[in-house]
C-alpha atoms as an extended CHARMM CRD file, in Angstrom:
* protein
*
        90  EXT
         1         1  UNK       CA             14.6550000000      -28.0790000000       -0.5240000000  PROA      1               0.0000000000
         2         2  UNK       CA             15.8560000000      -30.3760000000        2.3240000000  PROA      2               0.0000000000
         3         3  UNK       CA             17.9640000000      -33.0550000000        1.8230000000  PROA      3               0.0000000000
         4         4  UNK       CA             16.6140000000      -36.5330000000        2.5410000000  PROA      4               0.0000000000
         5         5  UNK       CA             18.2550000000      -39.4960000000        3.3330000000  PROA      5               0.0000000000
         6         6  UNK       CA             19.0410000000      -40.5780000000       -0.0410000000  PROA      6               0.0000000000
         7         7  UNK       CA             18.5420000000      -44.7010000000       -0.3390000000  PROA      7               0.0000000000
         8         8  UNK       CA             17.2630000000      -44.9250000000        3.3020000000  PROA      8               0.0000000000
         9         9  UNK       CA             13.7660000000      -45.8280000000        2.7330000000  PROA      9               0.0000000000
        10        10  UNK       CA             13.6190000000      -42.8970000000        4.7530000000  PROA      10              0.0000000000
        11        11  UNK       CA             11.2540000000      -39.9770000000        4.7490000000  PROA      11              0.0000000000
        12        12  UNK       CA             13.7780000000      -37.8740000000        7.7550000000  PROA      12              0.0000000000
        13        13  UNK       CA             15.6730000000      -34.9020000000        6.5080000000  PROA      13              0.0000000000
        14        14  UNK       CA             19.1830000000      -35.0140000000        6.8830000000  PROA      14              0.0000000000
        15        15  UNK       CA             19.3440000000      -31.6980000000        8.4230000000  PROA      15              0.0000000000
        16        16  UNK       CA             16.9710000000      -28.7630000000        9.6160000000  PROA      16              0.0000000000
        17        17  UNK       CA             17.4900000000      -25.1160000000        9.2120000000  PROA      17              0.0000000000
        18        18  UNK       CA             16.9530000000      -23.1300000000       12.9810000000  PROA      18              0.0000000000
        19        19  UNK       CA             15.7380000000      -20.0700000000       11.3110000000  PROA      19              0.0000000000
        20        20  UNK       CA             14.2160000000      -16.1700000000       12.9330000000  PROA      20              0.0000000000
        21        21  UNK       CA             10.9440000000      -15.6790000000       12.5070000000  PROA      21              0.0000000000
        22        22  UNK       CA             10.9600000000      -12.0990000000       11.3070000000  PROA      22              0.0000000000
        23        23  UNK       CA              7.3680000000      -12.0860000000       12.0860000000  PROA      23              0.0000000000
        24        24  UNK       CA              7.4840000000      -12.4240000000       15.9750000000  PROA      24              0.0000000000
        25        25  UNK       CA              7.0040000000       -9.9370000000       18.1920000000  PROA      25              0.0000000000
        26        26  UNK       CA              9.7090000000      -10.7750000000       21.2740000000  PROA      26              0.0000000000
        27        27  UNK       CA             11.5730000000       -7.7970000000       22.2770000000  PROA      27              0.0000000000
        28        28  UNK       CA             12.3980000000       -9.0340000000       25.3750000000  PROA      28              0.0000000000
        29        29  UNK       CA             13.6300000000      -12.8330000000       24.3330000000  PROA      29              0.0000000000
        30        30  UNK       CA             15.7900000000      -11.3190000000       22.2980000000  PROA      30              0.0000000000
        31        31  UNK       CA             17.0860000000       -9.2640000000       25.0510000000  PROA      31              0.0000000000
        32        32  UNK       CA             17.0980000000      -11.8740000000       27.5640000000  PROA      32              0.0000000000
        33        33  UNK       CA             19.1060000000      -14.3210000000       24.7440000000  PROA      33              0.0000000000
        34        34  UNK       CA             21.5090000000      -11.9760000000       23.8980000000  PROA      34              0.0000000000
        35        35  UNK       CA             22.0800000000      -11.2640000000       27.6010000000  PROA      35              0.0000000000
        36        36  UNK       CA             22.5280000000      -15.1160000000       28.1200000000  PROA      36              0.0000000000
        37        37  UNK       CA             24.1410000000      -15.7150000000       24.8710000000  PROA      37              0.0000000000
        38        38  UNK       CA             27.2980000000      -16.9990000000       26.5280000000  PROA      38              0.0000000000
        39        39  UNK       CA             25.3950000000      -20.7100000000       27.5260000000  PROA      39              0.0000000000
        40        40  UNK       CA             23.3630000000      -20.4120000000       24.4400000000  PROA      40              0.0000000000
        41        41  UNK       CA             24.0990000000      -23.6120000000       22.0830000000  PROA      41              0.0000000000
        42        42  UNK       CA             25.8690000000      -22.6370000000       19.0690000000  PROA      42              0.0000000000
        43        43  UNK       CA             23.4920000000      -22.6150000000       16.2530000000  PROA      43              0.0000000000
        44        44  UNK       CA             21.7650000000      -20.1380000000       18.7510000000  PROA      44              0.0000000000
        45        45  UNK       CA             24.9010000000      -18.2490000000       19.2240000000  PROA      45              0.0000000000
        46        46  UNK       CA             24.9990000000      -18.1490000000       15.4520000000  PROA      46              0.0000000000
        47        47  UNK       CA             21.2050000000      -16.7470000000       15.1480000000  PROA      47              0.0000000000
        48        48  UNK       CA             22.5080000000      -13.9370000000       17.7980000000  PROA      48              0.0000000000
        49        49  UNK       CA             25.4820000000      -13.0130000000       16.0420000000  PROA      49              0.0000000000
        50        50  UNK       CA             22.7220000000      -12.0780000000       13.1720000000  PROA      50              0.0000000000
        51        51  UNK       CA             22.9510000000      -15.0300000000       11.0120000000  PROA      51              0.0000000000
        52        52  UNK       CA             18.9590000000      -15.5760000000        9.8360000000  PROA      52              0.0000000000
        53        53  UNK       CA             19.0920000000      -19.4190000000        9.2110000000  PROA      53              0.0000000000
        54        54  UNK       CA             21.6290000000      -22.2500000000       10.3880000000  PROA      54              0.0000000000
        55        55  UNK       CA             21.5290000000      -26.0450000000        9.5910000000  PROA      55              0.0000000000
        56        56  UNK       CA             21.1040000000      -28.1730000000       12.3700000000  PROA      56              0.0000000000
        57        57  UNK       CA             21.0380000000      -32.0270000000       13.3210000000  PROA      57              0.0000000000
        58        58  UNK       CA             17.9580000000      -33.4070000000       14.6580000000  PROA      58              0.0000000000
        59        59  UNK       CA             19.8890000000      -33.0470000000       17.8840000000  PROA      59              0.0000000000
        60        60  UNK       CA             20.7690000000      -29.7360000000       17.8440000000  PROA      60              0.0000000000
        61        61  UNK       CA             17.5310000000      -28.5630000000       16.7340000000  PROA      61              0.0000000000
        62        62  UNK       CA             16.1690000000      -30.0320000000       19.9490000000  PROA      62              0.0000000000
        63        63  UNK       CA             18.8500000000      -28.5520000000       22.1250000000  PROA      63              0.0000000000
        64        64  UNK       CA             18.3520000000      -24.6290000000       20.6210000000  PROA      64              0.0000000000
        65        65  UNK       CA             14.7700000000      -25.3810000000       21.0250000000  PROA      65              0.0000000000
        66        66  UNK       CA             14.8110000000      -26.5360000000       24.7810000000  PROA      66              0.0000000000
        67        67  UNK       CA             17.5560000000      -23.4950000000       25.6150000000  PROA      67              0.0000000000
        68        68  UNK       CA             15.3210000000      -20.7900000000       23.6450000000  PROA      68              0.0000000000
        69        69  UNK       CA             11.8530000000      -22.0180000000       25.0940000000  PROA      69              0.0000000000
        70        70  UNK       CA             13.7620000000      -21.3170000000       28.7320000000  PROA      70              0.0000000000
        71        71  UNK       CA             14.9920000000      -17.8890000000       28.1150000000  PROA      71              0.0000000000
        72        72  UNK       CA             12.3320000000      -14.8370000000       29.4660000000  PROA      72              0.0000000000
        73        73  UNK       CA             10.3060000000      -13.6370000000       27.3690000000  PROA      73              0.0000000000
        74        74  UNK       CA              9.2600000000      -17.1150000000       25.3220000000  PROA      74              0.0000000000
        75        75  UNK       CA              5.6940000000      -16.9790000000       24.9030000000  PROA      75              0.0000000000
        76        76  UNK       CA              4.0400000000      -20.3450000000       23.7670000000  PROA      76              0.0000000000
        77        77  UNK       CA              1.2560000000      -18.3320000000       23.1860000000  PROA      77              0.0000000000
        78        78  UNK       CA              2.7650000000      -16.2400000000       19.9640000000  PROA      78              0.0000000000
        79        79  UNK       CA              4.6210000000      -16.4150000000       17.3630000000  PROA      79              0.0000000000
        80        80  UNK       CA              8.1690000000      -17.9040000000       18.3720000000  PROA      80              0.0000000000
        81        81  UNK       CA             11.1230000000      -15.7470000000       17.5090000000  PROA      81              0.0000000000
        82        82  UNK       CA             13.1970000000      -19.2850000000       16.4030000000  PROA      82              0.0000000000
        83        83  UNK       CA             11.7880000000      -21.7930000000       14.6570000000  PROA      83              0.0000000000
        84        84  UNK       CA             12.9660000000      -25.3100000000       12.7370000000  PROA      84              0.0000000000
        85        85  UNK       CA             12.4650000000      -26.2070000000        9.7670000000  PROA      85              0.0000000000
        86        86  UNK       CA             10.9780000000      -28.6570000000        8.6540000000  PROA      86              0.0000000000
        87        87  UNK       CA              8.6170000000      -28.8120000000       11.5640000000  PROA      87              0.0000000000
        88        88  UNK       CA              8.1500000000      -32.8710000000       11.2620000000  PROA      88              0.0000000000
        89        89  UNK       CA              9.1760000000      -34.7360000000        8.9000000000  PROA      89              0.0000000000
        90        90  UNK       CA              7.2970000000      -35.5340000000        5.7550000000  PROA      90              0.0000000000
């Protein structure tokens, strides 16, 4: 379960897990990442190394987000091969 900020008044997790999504069909982001994996943030670099799941900060979530959605072969249109969890707040 993810951690919330504990006395807060705060409904934000405290971290996010940048996970695969096993279910995606992206062949050729994963090429194109590994091929780029040397200016790939490092929860990223972490996912590429074969790690499945990697807590992030709110911040780094956004920054493996913006770097993956640039690579070839993202298709906003499918199933992404990274996601975050949770996907908003609750």
């Amino acid at each position: 379960m993810i951690g919330f900020g504990i006395g807060s008044g705060t409904n934000t997790p405290s971290y996010f897990a940048l996970r695969i999504c096993p279910r995606a069909e992206a062949p050729r982001w994963w090429a194109a990442a590994r091929a780029a994996a040397s200016t790939a943030p490092p929860a990223i670099r972490s996912i590429l190394a074969g790690r499945t799941r990697v807590e992030v900060s709110a911040g780094e979530a956004a920054d493996a987000l913006q770097w993956a959605r640039a690579i070839d072969g993202w298709d906003p249109d499918r199933l992404p091969p990274v996601v975050i969890y949770p996907l908003e707040p609750r």
